[in-house]
Structures are given as C-alpha cells and as structure tokens.
C-alpha positions in Angstrom: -18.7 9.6 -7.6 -20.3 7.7 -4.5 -17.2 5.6 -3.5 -15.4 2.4 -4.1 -16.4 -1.2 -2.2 -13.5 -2.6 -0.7 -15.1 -6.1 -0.8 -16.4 -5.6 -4.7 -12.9 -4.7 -6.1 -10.6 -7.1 -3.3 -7.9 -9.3 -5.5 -6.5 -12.3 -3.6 -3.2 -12.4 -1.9 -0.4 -15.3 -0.7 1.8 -14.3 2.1 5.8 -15.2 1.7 8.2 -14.8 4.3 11.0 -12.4 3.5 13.4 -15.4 4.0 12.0 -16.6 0.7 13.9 -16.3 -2.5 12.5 -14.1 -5.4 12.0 -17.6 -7.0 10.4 -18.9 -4.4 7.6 -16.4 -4.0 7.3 -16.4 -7.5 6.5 -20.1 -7.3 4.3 -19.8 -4.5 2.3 -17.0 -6.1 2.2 -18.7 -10.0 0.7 -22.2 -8.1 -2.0 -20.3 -6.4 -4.8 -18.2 -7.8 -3.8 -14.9 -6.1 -2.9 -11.9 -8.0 -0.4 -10.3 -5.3 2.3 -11.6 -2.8 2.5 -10.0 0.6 6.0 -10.1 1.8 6.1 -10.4 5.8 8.9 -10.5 7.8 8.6 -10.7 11.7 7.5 -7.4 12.0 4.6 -7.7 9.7 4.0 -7.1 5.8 6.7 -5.6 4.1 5.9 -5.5 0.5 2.9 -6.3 -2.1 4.6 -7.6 -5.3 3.3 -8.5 -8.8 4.7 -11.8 -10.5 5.8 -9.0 -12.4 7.7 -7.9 -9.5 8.9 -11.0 -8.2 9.9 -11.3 -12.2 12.5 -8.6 -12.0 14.1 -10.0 -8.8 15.0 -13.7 -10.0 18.2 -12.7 -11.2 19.2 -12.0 -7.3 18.1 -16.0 -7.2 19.9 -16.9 -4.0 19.3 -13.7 -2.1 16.5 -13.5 0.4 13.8 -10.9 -0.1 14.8 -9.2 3.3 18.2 -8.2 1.5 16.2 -6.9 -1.4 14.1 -4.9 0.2 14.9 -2.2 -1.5 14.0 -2.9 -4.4 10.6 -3.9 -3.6 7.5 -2.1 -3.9 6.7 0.4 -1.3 3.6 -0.6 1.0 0.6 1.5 1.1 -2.3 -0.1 3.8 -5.9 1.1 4.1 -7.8 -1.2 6.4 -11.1 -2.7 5.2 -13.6 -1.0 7.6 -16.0 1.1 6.8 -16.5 -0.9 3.8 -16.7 1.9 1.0 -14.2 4.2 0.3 -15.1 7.8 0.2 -13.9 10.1 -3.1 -11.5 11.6 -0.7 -9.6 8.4 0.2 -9.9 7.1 -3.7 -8.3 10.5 -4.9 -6.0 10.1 -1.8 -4.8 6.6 -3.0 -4.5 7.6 -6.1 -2.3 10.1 -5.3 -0.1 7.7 -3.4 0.5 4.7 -5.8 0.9 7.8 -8.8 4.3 7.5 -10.1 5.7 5.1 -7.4 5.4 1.7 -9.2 2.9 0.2 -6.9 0.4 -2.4 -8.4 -2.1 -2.3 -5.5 -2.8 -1.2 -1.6 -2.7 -3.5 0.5 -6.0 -3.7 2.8 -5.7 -5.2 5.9 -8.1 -5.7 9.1 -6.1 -3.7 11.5 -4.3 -7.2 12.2 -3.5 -8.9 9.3 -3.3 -8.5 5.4 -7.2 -9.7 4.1 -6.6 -8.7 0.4 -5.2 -6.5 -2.3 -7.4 -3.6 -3.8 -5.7 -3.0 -7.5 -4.6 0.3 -9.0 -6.9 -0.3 -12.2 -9.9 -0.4 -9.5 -8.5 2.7 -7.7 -8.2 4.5 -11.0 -11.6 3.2 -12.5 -13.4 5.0 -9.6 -12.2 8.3 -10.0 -13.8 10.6 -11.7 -11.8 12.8 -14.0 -14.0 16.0 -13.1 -13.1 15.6 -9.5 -9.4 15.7 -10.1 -7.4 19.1 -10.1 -4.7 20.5 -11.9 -2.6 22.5 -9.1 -0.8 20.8 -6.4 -2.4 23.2 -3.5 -4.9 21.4 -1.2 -8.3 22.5 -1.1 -10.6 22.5 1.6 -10.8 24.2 5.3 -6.9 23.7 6.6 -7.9 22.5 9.6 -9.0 19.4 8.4 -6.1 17.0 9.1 -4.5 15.3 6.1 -4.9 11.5 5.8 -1.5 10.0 4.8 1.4 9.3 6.7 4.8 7.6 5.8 7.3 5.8 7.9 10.7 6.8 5.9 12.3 4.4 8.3 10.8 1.3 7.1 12.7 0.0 3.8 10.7 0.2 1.7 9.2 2.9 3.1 5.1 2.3 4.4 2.2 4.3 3.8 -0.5 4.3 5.8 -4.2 6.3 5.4 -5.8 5.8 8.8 -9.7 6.0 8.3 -10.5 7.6 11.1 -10.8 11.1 12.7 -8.4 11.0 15.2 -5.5 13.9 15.7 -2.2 11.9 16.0 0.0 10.5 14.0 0.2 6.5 13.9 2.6 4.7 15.0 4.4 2.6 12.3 3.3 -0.9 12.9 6.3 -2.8 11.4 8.4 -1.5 14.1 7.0 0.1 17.4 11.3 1.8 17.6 10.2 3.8 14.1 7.7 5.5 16.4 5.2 8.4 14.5 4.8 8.3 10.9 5.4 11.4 9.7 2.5 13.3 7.9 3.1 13.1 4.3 2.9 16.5 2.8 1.9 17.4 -0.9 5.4 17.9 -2.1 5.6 13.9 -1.3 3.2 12.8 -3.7 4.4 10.9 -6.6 
C-alpha cells in the first residue's frame, strides 16, 4: 500500500451553524451538491453529519443542533498537508471511525474545514495484509502515538496531528479544554 491522496478521494462539504435546526441543515445540505454537513458553532466545527444523520434528528425539529450535540457524530480532523496519507495514518483512521458511527474525517487546512475524506475511501486503501489481529502496538515504543481526543468537547474530537512533534495539542474548539489527551489502544472502537 503506498498511501491515500487527500485531494483524489475529498467529498464536498456545507457548513451549518449549530443554531440551525436538524431540518434546516438537512435542507441546506439536500439543495447543494455536498455529501457532508460540517456543524460549526463559534468555536469551530463541531460535527460532520450524513443526510443520514441529519435524517435521524428531524424529529427534535425545533431544537437547535447545539442542544443535540450529543447525538451527533463525533469529529475526527486530519489536516490536508502533506497531501498523501501514509499506511500508518490510513490504518490509524481506520481505527478511529471503526465502530463509532462516523461517515467520514473531516480534513481541514489547519484553519478551516476544506473537505470530507469518506470512510469507504479510508477503507478502500487498506490493505487487508497490513491489518493485525491483536490489539498490542507494534513498532519501537518510543515512537509517539498519533491520536489524541478531547473528552471535553461534546461530542468528543479527534485529532491525528501529522507531524513529529512531542506534545499533545491543544483542542482547538476550546483553548479552556487545554491538551487532548493521548488516545490509548483500549480507546479504539
């Protein structure tokens, strides 16, 4: 497996304010040719939902989507630079989305959402060789994992910083969350 182009496999995306009904981002999303819905409060993107999503929602039709929360999807960002994602960060997003009802990553530019990278893509790229069985982590152990979580967001964010450095991000809906905490593998999925 050599990777997965960020560009090659991006699916469109609306943005919705959290203020929105369930209806209303339905709406927005069924007159446009996106595939996903980015919910965005003040703080920044809180959700990526399907129609599908959205769907299950309508019957809270007066309710904003800030007081549903919730119930949306979790977030998981990867930002869009460099362009191709190594097998590690594939598997690693796999891993993530597994088991969590999430219909695609959200990939943003470091400032603002630029696109949706689907699960189908995500899966399409692995190869099934390359996947293992246990639930230990291979390689030398001081290489530092790659996914955080901020369990104080709701719903709670991922994040797999794509870069080497030591420290934990700091959650970027809410500066007060501080660190995310490093996700371990009794977290996945």
């Amino acid at each position: 497996m050599s990777g997965l182009s960020i560009s090659g496999n991006l699916s469109g995306i609306i943005e919705a304010s959290a203020h929105h009904s369930a209806i209303q981002a339905l709406d927005m999303l069924r007159s446009s040719d996106a595939a996903y819905c980015v919910i965005t409060d003040a703080c920044g993107p809180l959700s990526l939902a399907t129609a599908a999503d959205l769907m299950a929602l309508e019957a809270t039709a007066p309710a904003g989507l800030s007081d549903l929360a919730a119930r949306l999807p979790e977030l998981v960002v990867v930002q869009d630079k460099p362009e191709t994602l190594s097998p590690r960060e594939v598997r690693v997003l796999a891993r993530l989305i597994s088991g969590r009802g999430i219909g695609a990553v959200l990939v943003d530019d470091g400032a603002r959402p630029v696109g949706a990278l689907p699960k189908d893509s995500i899966g399409a790229a692995i190869d099934l060789a390359d996947l293992r069985i246990s639930g230990r982590r291979w390689g030398p152990p001081r290489i530092p994992a790659l996914e955080f979580v901020c369990r104080k967001c709701v719903p709670p964010t991922y994040r797999m910083p794509r870069s080497a450095e030591s420290e934990a991000p700091v959650c970027r809906r809410s500066y007060f969350h501080g660190p995310m905490e490093l996700l371990g593998d009794e977290d996945h999925g």
